[in-house]
C-alpha positions in Angstrom: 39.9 33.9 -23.7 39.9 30.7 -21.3 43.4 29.4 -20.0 43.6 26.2 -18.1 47.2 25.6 -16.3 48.1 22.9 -14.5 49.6 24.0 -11.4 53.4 23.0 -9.9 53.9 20.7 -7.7 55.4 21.1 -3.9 57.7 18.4 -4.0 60.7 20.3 -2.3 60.4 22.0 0.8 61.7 25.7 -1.2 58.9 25.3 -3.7 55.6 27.0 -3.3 52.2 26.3 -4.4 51.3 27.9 -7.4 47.9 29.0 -5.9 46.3 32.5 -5.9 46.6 33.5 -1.7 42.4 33.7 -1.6 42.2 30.1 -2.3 44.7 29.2 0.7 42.2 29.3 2.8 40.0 26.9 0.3 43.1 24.1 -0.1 43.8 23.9 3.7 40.2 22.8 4.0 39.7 20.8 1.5 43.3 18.9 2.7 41.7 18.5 5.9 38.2 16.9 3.8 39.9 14.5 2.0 42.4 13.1 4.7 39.5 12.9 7.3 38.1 10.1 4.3 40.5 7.9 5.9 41.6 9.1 8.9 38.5 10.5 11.3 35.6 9.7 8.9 33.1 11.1 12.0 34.6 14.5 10.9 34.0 14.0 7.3 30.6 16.1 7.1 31.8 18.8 9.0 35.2 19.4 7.1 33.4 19.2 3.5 30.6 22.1 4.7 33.7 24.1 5.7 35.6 23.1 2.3 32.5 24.2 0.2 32.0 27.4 2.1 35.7 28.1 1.3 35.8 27.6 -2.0 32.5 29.8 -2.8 34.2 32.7 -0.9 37.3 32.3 -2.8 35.4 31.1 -6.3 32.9 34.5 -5.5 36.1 36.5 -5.8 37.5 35.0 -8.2 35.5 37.1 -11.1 35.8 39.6 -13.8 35.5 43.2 -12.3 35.7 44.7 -15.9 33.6 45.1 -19.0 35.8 44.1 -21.8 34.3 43.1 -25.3 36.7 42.0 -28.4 34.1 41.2 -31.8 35.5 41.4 -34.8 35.2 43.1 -37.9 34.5 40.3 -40.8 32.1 42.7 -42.8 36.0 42.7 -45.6 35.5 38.4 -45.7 32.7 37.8 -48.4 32.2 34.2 -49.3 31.7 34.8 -53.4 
């Protein structure tokens, strides 16, 4: 089973990011990426080869650790 869920916003200061804490490290960096776009674009190279290093650790963790199969049964469903 795939879920995709958008996640909340931050818009008040009591709110917290709905973010698993192994990707914290991941949205700092890639914050700091996309603002040095337009703020210190001599940065730009460095930040994204930290973002993408980020983001593999966390996406690296971020898999199954269990062997878990569901087929079903549909020998009862003959089409006539």
């Amino acid at each position: 089973m795939n879920v995709l869920t958008r996640m909340d916003d931050a818009d008040v200061g009591v709110n917290t990011l709905d973010v698993p804490f192994r990707f914290y490290p991941c949205l700092a960096a890639g914050l700091a990426y996309y603002l040095s776009l337009k703020k210190a674009p001599e940065k730009t190279g460095m930040l994204k080869q930290l973002y993408e290093e980020e983001f593999d650790r966390a996406k690296a963790q971020d898999e199954d650790r269990t062997s878990f199969r569901v087929a079903p049964q549909l020998g009862g469903y003959n089409t006539p």
